[in-house]
N, C-alpha and C positions, 0 to 999 in steps of 0.2 A: 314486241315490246311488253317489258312486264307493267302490271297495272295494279300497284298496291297501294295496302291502307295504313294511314298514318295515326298510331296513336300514344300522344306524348306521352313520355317516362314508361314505355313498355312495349313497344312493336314496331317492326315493319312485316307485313303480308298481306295475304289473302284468305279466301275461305278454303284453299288447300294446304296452307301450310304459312309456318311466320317465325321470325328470326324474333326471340322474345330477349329480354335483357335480363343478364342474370345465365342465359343459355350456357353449356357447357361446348367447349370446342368441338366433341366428337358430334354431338347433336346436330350441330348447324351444317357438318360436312355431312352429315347423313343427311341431310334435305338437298344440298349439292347435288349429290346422288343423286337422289332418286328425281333429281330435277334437270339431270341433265339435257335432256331433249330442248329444256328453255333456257335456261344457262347454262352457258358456255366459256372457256377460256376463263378457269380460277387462279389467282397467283394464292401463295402461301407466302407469307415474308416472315421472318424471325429470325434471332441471334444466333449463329452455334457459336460465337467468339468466347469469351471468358468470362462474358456477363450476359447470359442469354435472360436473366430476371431483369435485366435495366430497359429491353425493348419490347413494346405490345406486339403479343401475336396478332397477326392481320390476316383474313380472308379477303383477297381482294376483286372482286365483279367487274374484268376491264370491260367486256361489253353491255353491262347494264349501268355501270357508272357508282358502284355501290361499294363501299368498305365496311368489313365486320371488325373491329377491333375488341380483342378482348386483352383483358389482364394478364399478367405473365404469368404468376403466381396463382392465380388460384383458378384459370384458364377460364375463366366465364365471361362472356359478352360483355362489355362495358360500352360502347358508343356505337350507334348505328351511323355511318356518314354517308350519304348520298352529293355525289361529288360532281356531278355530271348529270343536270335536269331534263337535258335532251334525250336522255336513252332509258326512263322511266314515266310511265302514267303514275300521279301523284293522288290520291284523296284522302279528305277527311269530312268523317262521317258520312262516310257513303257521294259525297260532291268532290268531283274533281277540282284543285287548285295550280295543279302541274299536266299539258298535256298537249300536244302538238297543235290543238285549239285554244287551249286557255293557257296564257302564260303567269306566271309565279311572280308580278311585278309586288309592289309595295302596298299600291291598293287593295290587289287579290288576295294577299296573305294578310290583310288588317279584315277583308270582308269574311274570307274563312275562317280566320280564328281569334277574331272579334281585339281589342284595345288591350296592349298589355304597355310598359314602359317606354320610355323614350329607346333610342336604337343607341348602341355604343361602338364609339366611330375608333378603330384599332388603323394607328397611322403607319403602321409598319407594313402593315398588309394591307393598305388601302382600301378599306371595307367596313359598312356597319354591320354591325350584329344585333338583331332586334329577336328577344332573349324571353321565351315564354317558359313554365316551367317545366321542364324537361325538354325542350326543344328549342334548337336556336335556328335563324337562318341570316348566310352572310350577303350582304351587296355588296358588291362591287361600285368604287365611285370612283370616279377621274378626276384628277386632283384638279382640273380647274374648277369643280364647285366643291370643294372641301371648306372653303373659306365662306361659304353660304351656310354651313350648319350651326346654327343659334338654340334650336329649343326642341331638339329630336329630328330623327328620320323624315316627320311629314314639312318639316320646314326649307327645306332643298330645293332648290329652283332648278329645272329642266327645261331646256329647248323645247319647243310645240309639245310640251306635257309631256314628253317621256317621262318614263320611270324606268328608274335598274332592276333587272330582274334578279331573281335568288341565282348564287354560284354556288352555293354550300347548304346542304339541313342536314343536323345532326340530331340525334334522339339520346337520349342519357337519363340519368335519374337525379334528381336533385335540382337547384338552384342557378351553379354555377356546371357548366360544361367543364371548365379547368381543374374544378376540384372534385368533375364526378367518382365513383369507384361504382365496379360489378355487385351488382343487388346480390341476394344471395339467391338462390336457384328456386325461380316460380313454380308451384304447384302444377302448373302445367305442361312442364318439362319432366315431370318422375315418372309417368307410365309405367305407374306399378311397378318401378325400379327401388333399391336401396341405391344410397348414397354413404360414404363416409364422412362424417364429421372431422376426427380424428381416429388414429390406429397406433396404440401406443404396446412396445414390445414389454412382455415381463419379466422377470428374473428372478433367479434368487442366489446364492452364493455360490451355485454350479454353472449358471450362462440363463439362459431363455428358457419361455419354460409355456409361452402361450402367447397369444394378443388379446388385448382387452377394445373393442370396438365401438363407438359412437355412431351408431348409424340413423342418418337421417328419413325417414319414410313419411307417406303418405297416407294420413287417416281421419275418422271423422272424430266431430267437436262430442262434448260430453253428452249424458244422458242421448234424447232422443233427437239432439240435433246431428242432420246431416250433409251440412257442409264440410268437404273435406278442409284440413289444416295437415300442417307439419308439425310431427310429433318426432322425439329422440328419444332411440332406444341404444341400454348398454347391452353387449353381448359378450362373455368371454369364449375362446376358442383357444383348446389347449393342445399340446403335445399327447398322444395317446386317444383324444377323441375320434370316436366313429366316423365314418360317412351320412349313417344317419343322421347323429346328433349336430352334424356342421349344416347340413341340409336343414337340420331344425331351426337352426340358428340365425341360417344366412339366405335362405331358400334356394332355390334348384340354380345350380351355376349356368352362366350362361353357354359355358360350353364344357366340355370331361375330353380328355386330351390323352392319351395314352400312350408313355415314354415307349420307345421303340431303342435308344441308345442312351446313353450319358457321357458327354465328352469330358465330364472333369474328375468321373472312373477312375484315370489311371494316374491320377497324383493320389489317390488313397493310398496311404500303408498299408491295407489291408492286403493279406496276401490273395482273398479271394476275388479281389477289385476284377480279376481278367476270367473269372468264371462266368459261363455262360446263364441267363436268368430263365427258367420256366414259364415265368408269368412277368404283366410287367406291370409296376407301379404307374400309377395317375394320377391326373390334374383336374381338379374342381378350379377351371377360369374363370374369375366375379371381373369381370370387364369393366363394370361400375366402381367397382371396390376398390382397382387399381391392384388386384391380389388375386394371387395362385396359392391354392392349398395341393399340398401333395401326399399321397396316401400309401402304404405299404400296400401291395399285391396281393399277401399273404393274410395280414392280420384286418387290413382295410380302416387302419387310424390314422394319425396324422402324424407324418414323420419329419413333415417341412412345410416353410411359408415363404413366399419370394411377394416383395413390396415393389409395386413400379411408380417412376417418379413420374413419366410421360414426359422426357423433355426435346423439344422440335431436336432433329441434329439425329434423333437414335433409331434403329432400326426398327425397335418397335412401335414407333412415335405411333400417335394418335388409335391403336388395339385399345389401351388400356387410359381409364382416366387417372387423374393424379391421387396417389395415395398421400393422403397427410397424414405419415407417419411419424413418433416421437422413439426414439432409439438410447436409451443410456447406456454410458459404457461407463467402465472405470479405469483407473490407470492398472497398468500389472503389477505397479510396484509399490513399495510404504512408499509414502510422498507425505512430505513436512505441510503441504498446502492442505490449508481447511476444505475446500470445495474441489474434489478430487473427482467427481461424477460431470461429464461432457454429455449434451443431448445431442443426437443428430436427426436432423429433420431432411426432408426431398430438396432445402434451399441449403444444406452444409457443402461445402468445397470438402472433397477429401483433401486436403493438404491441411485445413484445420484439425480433421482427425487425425493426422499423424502427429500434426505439432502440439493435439493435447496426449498423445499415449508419449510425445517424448524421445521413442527409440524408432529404430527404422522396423518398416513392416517385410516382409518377406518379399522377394520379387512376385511379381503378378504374374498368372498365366493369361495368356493371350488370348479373346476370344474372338472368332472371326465368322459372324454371323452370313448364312446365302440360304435360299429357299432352294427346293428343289427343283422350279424349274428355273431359276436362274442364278447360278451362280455369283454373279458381282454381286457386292454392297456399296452402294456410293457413301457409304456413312462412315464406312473404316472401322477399325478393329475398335474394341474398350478391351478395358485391362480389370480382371481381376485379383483383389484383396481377399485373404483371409484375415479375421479379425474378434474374438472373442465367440465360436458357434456363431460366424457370421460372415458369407461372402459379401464384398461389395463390387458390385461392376459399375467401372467408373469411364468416363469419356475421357476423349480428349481434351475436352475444355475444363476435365478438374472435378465435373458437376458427376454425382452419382446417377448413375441410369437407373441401377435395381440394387435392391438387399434379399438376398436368401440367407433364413434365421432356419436353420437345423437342432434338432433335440443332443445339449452333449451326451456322452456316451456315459452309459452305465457303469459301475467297476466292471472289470472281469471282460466286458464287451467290446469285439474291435471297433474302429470305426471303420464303415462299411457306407460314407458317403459317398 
């Protein structure tokens, strides 16, 4: 039985590890992991229907009794729920208030975490909620003393002194549980990692031309103070830049990936599209970043950038965190319309991209992702867009998976993507 520590508007854990608020999804499955031996039996829940942003991604603990729920959007921890008090040791401040000896009644949770408001009695669910800040916990009450509650929770009349014990504690940030949202991502959680802010593509009257990047990191306070804070740095990263210079930029990727083929080769016009390569071009993977830089063999710059959106449903789900990427495009043609510039972000539907360019896009090549030691994909194919020096691989539900942003071609130069 796990045995953790409760503290409001920011944790559940231990002294080996803690599900903090604000957490990023791949984060908390990384402690899954490496926790396997004590938790067991995870569920994932989330949408792949047409609206996977309108439902919270869930980690769900059936044998510990625990749900992770985070935001859809911006994939961070929002609400700690512990749903089931029998299958966790409970404390705060180091004193047990949940535990196969001490039970969670109304007393115990007023003597642990001392006087806060009256309890708020929710008749649909038959339950008070007695609401401290960042923590709420629900009773359960049987509606024949419903009719007993006058002036708060401690007014309640019970048979030979029972009391209801807790069926629900949840953890959040803020005042109201209904109105909570995911804090932004604690100091605690960067581990010497970058973060993206935003990632916005650039242009100029040829197509793309670089990204300009907001990246969030971890640093200390001014002069001689040394407490760390969160500080935002811009960084641009252009078409033609080194390896080194991106390494300078972005620091050492967390992984270098070495193409072996290219399946979308042989829709190039290029006549040499089926020539065989000497050497082979690379992947600097920012797994944080939600972004793959690709580098020429030869020259060793940058020849491409593929943006991942991370959405449950896709093959690559949870590799990569979510890039909040900002995309302009323009229509291809004079248009009578003053604001002829469309943005696309990781939350656009392509069908709105089509219905702002107007005309139809090219048929999509088909891609059908498997690994090498297994073949099947339970995910199904996505379909690729070409689109202004820009693939879009799109799901089945509409939503875009990835954008790869290529350098256009030079005069005189074939394309040779």
């Amino acid at each position: 039985m796990l045995d953790l520590e409760v503290v409001p508007e920011r944790s559940l854990g231990n002294e080996q590890w803690e599900f903090a608020l604000g957490m990023p999804f791949a984060q908390a499955v990384n402690i899954l992991k490496r926790q396997c031996g004590s938790i067991k039996d995870v569920q994932v829940l989330y949408s792949d229907t047409q609206n996977p942003l309108g439902m919270d991604l869930v980690l769900n603990l059936t044998q510990d009794g625990i749900r992770l729920i985070f935001d859809p959007m911006v994939q961070r921890l929002k609400i700690i729920e512990v749903y089931n008090l029998s299958k966790v040791k409970l404390k705060y401040c180091g004193v047990h208030f949940n535990s196969p000896h001490v039970q969670p009644t109304i007393e115990q949770i007023d003597q642990s975490f001392g006087a806060t408001h009256p309890g708020v009695y929710d008749a649909a669910r038959h339950v008070f909620m007695l609401n401290f800040r960042g923590l709420s916990f629900s009773f359960p009450i049987e509606s024949k003393f419903e009719p007993h509650y006058t002036h708060g929770l401690g007014s309640l009349q019970f048979p030979n002194g029972a009391s209801p014990t807790v069926s629900q504690m949840c953890i959040y940030t803020g005042n109201s549980l209904a109105d909570t949202r995911a804090p932004p991502m604690p100091l605690s959680c960067f581990h010497g990692n970058c973060y993206p802010e935003t990632v916005e593509v650039l242009r100029d009257n040829n197509g793309p031309t670089g990204l300009r990047i907001q990246l969030a990191i971890e640093g200390t306070g001014p002069g001689h103070v040394s407490e760390l804070r969160r500080k935002t740095l811009e960084k641009l990263i252009m078409f033609g830049d080194s390896a080194q210079e991106v390494t300078s930029y972005l620091g050492s990727p967390s992984k270098v990936f070495y193409k072996s083929e290219d399946k979308m080769r042989i829709h190039s016009p290029s006549p040499r599209k089926l020539a065989p390569s000497k050497s082979s071009d690379y992947f600097f993977n920012y797994f944080t970043l939600g972004l793959d830089v690709l580098f020429d063999a030869n020259t060793h710059r940058v020849k491409k950038f593929i943006l991942q959106t991370n959405f449950p449903g896709h093959y690559n789900f949870n590799i990569y965190y979510r890039c909040d990427f900002r995309i302009p495009i323009k229509k291809d043609f004079a248009s009578d319309v003053q604001d002829d510039t469309f943005t696309i972000t990781p939350y656009t539907k392509w069908d709105s991209v089509q219905d702002f360019l107007y005309k139809p896009v090219e048929k999509p090549v088909v891609l059908n992702r498997a690994s090498t030691t297994n073949t099947t994909n339970p995910f199904g194919s996505t379909f690729c867009y070409g689109c202004q020096h820009m693939i879009f691989e799109v799901m089945s539900n509409n939503h875009i998976a990835a954008v790869t942003v290529y350098q256009p071609n030079k005069p005189g130069v074939g394309d040779d993507r």
